[in-house]
C-alpha positions in Angstrom: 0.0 0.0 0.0 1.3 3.3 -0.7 1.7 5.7 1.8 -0.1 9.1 2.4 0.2 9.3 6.1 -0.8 13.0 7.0 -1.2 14.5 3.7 -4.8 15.8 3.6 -7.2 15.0 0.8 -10.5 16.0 -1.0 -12.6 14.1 -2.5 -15.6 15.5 -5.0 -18.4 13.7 -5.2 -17.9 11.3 -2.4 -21.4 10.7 -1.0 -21.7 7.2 -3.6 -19.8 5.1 -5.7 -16.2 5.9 -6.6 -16.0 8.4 -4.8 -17.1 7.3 -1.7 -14.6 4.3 -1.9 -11.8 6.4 -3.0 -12.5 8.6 -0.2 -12.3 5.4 1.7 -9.1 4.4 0.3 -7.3 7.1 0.8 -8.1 7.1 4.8 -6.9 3.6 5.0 -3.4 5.0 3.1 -3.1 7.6 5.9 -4.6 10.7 4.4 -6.9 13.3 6.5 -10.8 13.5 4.4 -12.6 16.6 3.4 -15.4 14.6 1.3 -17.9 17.2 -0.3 -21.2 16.2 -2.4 -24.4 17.7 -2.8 -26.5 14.7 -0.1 -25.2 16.0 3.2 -26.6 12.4 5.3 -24.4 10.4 3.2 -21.8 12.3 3.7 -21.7 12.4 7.6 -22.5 8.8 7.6 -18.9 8.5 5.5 -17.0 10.7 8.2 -18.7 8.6 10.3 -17.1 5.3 8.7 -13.2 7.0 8.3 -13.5 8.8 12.4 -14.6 5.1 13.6 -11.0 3.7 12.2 -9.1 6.6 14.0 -8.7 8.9 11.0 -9.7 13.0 11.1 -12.5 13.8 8.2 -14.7 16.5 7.5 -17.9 16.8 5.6 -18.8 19.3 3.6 -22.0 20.3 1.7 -20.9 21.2 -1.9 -22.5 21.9 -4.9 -19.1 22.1 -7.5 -21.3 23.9 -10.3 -21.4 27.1 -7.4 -18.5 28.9 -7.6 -19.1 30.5 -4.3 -19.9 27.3 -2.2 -16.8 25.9 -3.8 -14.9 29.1 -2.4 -16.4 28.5 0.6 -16.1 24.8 0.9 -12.2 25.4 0.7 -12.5 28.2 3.5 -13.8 25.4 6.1 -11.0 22.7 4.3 -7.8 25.2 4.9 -9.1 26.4 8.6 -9.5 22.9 9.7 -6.7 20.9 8.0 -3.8 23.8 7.2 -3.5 22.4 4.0 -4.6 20.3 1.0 -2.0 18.0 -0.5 -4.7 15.6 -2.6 -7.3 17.1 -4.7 -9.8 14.7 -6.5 -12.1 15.6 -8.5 -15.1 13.0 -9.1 -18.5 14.9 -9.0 -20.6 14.0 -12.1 -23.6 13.9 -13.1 -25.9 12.6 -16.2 -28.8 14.2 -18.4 -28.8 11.6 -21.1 -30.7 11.9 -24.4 -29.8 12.0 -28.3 -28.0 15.1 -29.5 -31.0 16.3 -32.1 -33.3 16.4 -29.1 -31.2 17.5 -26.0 -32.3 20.6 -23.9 -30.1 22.8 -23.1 -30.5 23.2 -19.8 -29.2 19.3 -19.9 -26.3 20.0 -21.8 -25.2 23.1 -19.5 -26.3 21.3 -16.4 -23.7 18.2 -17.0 -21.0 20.5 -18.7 -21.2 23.0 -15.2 -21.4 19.9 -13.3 -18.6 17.7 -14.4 -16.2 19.7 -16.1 -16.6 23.8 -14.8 -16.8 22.2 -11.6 -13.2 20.7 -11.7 -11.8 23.8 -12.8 -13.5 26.0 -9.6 -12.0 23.5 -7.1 -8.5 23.5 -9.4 -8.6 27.4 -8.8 -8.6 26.6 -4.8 -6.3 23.9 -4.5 -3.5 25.6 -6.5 -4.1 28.5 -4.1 -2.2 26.5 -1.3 -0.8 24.2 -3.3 1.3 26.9 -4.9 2.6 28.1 -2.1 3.1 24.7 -0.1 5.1 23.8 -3.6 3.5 20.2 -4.0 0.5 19.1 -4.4 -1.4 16.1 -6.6 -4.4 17.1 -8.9 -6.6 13.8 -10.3 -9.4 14.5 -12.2 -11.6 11.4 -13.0 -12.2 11.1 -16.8 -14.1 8.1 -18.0 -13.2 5.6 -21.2 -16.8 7.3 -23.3 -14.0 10.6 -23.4 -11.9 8.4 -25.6 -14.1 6.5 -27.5 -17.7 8.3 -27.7 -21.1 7.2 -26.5 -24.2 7.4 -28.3 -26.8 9.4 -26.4 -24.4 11.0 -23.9 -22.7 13.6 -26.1 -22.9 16.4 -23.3 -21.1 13.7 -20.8 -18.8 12.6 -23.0 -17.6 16.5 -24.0 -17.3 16.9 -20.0 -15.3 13.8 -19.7 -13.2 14.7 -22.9 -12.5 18.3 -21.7 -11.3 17.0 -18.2 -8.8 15.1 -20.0 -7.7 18.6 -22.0 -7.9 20.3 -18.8 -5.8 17.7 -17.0 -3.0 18.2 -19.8 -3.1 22.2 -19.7 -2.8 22.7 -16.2 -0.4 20.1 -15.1 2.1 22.4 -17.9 1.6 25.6 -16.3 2.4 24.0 -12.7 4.2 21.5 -13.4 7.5 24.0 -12.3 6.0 24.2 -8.7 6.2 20.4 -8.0 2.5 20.3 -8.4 1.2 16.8 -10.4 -2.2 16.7 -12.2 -3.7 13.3 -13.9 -6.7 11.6 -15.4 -7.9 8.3 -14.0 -10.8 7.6 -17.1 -12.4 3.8 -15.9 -14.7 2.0 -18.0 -17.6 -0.1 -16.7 -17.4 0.0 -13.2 -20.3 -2.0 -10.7 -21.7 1.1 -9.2 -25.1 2.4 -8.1 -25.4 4.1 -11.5 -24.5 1.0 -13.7 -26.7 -1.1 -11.5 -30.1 0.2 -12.8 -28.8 -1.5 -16.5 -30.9 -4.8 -16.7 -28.5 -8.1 -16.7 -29.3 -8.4 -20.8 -27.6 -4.8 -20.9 -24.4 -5.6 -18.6 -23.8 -8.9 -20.4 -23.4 -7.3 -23.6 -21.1 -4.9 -22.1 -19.0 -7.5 -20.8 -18.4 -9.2 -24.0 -16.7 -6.6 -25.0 -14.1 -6.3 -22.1 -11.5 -8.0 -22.7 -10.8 -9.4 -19.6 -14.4 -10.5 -18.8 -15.8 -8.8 -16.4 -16.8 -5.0 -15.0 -14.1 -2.9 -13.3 -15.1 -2.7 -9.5 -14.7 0.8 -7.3 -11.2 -0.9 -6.0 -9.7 -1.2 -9.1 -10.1 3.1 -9.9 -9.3 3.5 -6.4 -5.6 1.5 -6.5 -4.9 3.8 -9.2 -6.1 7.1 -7.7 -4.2 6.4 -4.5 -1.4 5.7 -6.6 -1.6 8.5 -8.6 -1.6 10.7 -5.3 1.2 8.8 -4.0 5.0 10.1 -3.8 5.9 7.1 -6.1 3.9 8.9 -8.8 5.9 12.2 -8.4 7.2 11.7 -12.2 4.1 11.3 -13.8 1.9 13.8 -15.2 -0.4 15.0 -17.6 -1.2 11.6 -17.8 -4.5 9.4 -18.3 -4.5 6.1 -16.7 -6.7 4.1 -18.4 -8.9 1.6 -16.0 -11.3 -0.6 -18.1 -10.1 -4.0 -18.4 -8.8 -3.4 -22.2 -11.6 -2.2 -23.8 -10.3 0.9 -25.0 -6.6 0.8 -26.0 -5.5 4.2 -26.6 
């Protein structure tokens, strides 16, 4: 296990899925929480989880698509913890439907959400990043940003522009020790891929190489690796997590 021992992480997104398990596994690798998400009693039951194991955490109420809660969320981070070492950023949402007929409120809605959301809580963390000279930025992509996805074309430009994002800003900090990397997984067994019928998730597996869907522990092995000291070399990077589907 790699070792984060009291470097202090935040999680986006955290109340569910991978991001609650990242959150998770970072705590077990040593790191101090601050898990945001927009369902505050999910939340505190997670601090409750990571306090009962002897680790610090701290919940916060966050909707990433407001800039000024996401200033303010960062406020409460810095005056607890003194620092953030470990940004992740994981909040996403999903307004599905074919291009043609897509609102616009559900293209701006997942585009605010998923990709202007990473960028508010980049503009924080580099605040004390910056000046602590080190930090590790991981912004979780997803394989439809490399391969497409019919019917998702506002998640997918998210997804894709988190991976552009990831490459621009870990060049313009990359002189201040500062990392910043894409974890993009493919099908994962969470919450939201549990609603597909079993007709649906067979088909998907057939076309994974390796025969089966990704589970939260595989994207979380690379995240905490990724935010890891052993990782200090890498960057502007997209580790791909999806069992061979997509080769890049």
């Amino acid at each position: 296990m790699f070792s984060l021992k009291d470097k202090v992480a935040l999680v986006t997104g955290a109340s569910q899925g991978i991001g609650r398990d990242t959150a998770l596994a970072l705590s077990r690798a040593g790191a101090k929480l601050a898990v945001v998400a927009r369902n505050e009693e999910k939340l505190i039951s997670l601090v409750q989880e990571i306090t009962a194991t002897g680790s610090e955490a701290l919940a916060i109420k966050m909707d990433v698509a407001d800039q000024e809660q996401v200033k303010a969320g960062f406020k409460q981070i810095i005056e607890k913890f003194g620092r953030l070492d470990i940004l992740v950023n994981n909040a996403a949402i999903t307004r599905d439907g074919l291009a043609l007929r897509m609102k616009a409120e559900d293209w701006d809605a997942v585009i605010r959400t998923n990709l202007t959301g990473a960028h508010y809580c980049i503009q924080q963390a580099l605040a004390t990043m910056m000046r602590a000279r080190s930090g590790r930025i991981i912004n979780i992509s997803s394989i439809v940003a490399e391969m497409g996805n019919a019917g998702q074309a506002n998640y997918v430009a998210a997804k894709a522009g988190l991976i552009g994002l990831t490459k621009a800003i870990a060049i313009e900090i990359a002189s201040r020790n500062i990392t910043v990397n894409a974890v993009a997984p493919g099908f994962i067994a969470t919450p939201m891929t549990d609603v597909l019928s079993a007709e649906v998730k067979d088909a998907l597996v057939k076309r994974i190489p390796l025969g089966r869907m990704g589970t939260p522990s595989d994207i979380t092995a690379a995240i905490v690796f990724l935010a890891s000291d052993e990782a200090a070399y890498i960057t502007g990077h997209v580790l791909d997590v999806n069992g061979g589907m997509y080769l890049a």
